[in-house]
N, C-alpha and C positions, 0 to 999 in steps of 0.2 A: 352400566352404560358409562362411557367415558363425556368426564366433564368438555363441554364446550366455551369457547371464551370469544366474545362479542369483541370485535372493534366499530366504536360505531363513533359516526359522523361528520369523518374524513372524507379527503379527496382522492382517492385512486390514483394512481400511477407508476406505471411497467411501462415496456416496451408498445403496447398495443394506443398508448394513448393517456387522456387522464377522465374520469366519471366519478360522478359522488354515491360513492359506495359503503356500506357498510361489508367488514369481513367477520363472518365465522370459522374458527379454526376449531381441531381437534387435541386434546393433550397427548394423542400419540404422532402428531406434527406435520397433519393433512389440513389443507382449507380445505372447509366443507363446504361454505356459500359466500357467494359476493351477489349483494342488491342491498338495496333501499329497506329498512323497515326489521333487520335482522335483529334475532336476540339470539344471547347464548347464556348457561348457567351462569358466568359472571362476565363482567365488560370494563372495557378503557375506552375513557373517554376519546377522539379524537379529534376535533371539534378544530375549525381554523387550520387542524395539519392535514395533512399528507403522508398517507399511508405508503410505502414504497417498497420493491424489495429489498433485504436485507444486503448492506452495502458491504465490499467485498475488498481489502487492502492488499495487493502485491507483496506489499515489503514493510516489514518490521523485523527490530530484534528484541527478540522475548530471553535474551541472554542466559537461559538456561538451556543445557548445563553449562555450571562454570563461574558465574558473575552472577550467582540468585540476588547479592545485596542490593543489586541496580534494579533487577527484574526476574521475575518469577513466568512461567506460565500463566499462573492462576492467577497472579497482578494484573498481565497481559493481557489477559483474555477478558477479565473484568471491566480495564478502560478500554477497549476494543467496543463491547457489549453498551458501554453507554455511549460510545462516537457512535453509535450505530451501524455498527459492523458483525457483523453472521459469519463470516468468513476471515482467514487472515491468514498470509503466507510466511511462515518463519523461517530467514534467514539464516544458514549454515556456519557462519560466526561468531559460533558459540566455540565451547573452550572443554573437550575438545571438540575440532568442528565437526558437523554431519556431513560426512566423506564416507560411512560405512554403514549397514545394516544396524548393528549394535544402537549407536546412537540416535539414528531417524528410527528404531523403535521405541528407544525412550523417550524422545520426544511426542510421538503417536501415542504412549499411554501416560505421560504426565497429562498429555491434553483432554482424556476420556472424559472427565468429570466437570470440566471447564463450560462457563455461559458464553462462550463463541467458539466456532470450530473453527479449531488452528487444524492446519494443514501444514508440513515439513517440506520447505525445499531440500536440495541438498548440493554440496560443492562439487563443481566440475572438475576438479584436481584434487589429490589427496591431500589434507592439510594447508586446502586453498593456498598451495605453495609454487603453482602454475610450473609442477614438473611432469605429475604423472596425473592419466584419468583416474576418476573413481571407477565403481563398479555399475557405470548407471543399468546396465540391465537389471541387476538383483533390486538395485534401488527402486526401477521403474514396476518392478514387479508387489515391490512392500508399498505403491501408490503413489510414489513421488513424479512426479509431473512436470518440476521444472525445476532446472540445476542454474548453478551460479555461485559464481567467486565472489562473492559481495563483497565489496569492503577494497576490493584487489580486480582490476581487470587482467584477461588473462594475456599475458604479454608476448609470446611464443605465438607467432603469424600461423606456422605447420601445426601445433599442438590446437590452438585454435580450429585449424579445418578439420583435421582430425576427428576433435568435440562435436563439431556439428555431424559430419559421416557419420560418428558413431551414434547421436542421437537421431537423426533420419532415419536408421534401421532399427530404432525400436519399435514403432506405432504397432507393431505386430503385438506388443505386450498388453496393449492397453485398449484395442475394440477398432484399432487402424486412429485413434488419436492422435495428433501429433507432438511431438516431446519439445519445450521450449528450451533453448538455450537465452538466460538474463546476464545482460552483459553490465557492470562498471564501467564504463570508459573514459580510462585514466592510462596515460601512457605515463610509466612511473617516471623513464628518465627525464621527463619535461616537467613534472610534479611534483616530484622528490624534493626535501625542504623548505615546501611553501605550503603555508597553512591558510592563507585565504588566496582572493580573485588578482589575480598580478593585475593590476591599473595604477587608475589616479588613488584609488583609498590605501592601497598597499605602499606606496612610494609616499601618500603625507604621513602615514603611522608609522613609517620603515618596519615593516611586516614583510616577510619575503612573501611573493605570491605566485600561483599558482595559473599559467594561461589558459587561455581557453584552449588554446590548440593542444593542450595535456586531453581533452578530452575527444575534439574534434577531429585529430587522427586517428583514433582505434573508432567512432563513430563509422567513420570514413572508409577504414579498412573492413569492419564487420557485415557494412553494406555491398561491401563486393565479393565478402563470404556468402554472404545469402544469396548472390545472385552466382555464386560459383556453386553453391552445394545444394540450393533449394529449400534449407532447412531453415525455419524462422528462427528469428534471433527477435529478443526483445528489449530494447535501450532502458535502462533503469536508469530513474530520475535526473533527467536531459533539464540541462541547466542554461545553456549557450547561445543563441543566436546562429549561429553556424550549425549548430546539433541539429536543431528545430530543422532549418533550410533543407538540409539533406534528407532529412527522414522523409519530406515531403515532398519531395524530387523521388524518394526511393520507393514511396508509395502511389507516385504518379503514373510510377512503370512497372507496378505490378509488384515486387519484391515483399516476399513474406518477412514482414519486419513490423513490430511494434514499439508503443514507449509508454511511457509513466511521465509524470510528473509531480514532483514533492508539491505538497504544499507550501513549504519556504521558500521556493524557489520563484512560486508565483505572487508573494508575498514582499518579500523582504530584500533587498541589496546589499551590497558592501558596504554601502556607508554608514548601516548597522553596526558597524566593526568600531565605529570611532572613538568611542569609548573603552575599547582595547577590552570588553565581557566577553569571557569563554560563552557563554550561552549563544554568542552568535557564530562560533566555531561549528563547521558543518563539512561534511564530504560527499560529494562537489562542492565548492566553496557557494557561496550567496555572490552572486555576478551582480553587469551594473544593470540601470535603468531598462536601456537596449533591451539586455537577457530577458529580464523580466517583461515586458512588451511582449518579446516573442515566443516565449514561452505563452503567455496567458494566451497571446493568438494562435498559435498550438492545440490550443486545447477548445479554444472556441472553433475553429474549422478541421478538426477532426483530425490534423496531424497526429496529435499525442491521443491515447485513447481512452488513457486513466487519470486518474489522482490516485495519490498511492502517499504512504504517510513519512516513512523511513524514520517511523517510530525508533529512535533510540536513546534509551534514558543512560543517564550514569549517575553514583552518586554524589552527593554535594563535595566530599572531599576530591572526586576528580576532578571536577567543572570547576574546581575555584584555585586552579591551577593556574599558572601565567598562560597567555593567548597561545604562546609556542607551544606548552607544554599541557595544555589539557587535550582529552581527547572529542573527537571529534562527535556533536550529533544532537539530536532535540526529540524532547516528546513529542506526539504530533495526533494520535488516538482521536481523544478526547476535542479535537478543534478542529480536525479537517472538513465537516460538512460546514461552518458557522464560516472558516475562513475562508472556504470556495464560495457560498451563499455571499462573503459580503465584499469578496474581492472581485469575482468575476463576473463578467456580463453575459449570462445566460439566462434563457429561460430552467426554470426549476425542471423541468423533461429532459434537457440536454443537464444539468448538473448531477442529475442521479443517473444518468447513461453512465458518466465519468464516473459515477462512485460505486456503483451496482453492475449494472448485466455485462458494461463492456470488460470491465476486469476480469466476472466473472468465466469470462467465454475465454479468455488469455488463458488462466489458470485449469480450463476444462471442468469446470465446477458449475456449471451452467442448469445442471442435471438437478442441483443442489441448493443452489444460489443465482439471484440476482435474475429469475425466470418469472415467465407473466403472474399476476395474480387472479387465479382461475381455480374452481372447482377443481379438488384432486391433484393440485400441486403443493410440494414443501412448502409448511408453512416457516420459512424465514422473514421476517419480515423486518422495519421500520417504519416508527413513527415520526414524523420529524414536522414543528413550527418553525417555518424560514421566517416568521416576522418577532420572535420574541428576542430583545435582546440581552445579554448578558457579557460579564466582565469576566475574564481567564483571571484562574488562580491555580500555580502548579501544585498546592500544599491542597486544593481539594480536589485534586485526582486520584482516580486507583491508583496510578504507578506508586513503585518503591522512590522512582526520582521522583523532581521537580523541575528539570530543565527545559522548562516552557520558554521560547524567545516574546512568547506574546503576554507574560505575566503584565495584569492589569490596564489591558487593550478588553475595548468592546467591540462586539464583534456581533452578528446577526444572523439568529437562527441556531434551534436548539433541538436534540434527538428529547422525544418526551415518552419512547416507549420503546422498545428491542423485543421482537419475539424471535425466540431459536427453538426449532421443529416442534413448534407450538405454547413452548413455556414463556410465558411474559418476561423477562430475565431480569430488563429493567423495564418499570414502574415509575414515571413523572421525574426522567433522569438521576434514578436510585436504582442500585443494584440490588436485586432481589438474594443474591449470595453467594 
């Protein structure tokens, strides 16, 4: 007989609502029962938490291949697994990029043995060099689901419709799904040379900076792609005041379009910067006050649909670069539920929408992740205590880095258990291996 594993004494909650339930799962990665009174061959405590499904990231970079000394897969997937995440979308910015069959296959079997399922975007241009498409048919056909120039919006107005035509005729590959296109939006000529938010913090540090309108016009433009080609596009980690307005104008008229939001973004401003620390160096830069406002309300009335992490570590000898010259990005794994728990004003059911089912459904992973917790469904799961607090430290994360913006900030609310298709992974926020 196959062992069964108890969670007992938590609070339930999925999309259906929230119940004090206990769950039985299976080791071959079925829940077998949800009620009151459960046992299984062995059990996790869940006592004061909240049993959830397993929360699902848009975007990170697991920098393999290429830059394993920053991050690995199996680094990734490790602190992924204790932020409480089942699911995670990897970013085609790796070195060389995933623009081809070859490489989103090695990246699909670096991930087989991993405590969370990574899943391979892949680049909409070859060598995310915004000249030519990839292959997405073959791509869509090895599982990939959603394409994107990470790192690089694509700048070519025609090339852009183009990408979207040609991902609108694929759903045929995939059961009539439809194929997302994730967009940066960064217009480089208005970007180019500015490494944080052009304002008041950029002009007292003489930092060159970077406007909001670098982002706001391909936002702008993408939104009238969508209503030209029908094809969803989905706004990765929308930083702006202006971003915000439009998406929710574009969703007031129906326009298949969605968006992300980092958690830095709903966190943090430029006036982080004033101490001239690479660690607060990011791309989209950390905007002001305003941004952050709108953003957080964004995401409280349903504009934006995710939290999404844009995990990207680097190592110490990059980040301790002068502000110009390091590169851009932050861990984010390991604090995204603790920092939406103590930043944002929602009920805990709207905070794991944003972390769980709604991403999950963007990514088509829905089947898989971030689905009710009922008899007979994947057991992915999360445990998570929104009242325990604890202090960030980037020297006690999985990752290979440490470029946490939040080192030795408290923050509220903690993942206390990760289950992926049944295996406990982490155990009282320890990684089982």
């Amino acid at each position: 007989m196959t062992a069964t594993l108890a969670i007992k004494g938590g609070t339930v909650i999925d999309q259906s609502g929230s119940r004090r339930a206990d769950v039985v799962v299976s080791a071959d990665g079925t829940i077998l029962a949800v009620g009151v009174g459960l046992d299984g061959d062995r059990s996790l405590d869940a006592t004061d938490c909240v049993v959830a499904p397993g929360f699902v990231d848009l975007h990170v970079h697991l920098r393999q291949p290429g830059k394993e000394e920053a991050e690995t897969i199996e680094t990734g997937a490790r602190g992924a697994a204790r932020g409480g995440f089942t699911s995670v979308l990897a970013m085609p910015n790796t070195t060389p990029a995933m623009d081809c069959a070859a490489v989103v296959r090695e990246v699909i079997d670096l991930a087989k043995d991993t405590i969370c399922d990574v899943r391979p975007s892949a680049a909409i241009t070859v060598g995310r060099e915004g000249e030519r498409l990839t292959p997405m048919a073959e791509l869509v056909r090895l599982g990939v689901r959603v394409f994107t120039d990470d790192g690089t919006g694509i700048q070519d107005d025609k090339l852009m419709r183009t990408a979207l035509d040609y991902a609108g005729s694929l759903a045929h590959l995939c059961g009539g799904r439809a194929i997302v296109l994730a967009q940066h939006c960064e217009v480089s000529a208005l970007s180019e040379g500015g490494f944080m938010h052009e304002g008041e913090w950029s002009s007292r540090l003489g930092i060159p900076g970077q406007p909001a309108e670098a982002e706001e016009l391909m936002v702008m433009r993408d939104i009238a792609l969508a209503r030209l080609t029908g094809t969803r596009v989905h706004f990765q980690h929308l930083s702006t005041a202006g971003s915000v307005g439009m998406v929710r104008v574009a969703k007031a008229a129906g326009l298949p379009v969605t968006a992300e939001a980092a958690t830095h973004h709903f966190c943090l401003t430029d006036a982080c910067c004033a101490d001239y620390d690479p660690v607060f160096k990011v791309h989209p830069p950390l905007r002001t006050d305003v941004d952050v406002a709108a953003v957080r309300q964004g995401l409280i009335d349903g504009t934006i649909d995710a939290i999404a992490t844009d995990h990207a570590p680097h190592t110490p000898q990059d980040k301790e670069r002068t502000f110009a010259d390091a590169p851009p990005g932050m861990l984010g794994l390991e604090t995204a539920f603790a920092l939406a728990n103590t930043h944002l004003d929602l009920p805990i059911e709207d905070l794991l929408a944003l972390l769980s089912w709604r991403p999950a459904a963007i990514a088509g992973l829905e089947s898989d992740h971030g689905g009710p917790i009922v008899e007979g469904a994947p057991a992915n799961l999360a445990v998570v205590d929104p009242a325990t607090t604890w202090t960030v430290s980037g020297a006690a994360m999985a990752s290979r880095s440490t470029n946490t913006p939040y080192e030795g900030m408290t923050v509220r609310g903690r993942v206390r258990h990760t289950i992926l298709r049944g295996d406990p992974v982490v155990i009282d926020g320890e990684a089982q291996r």
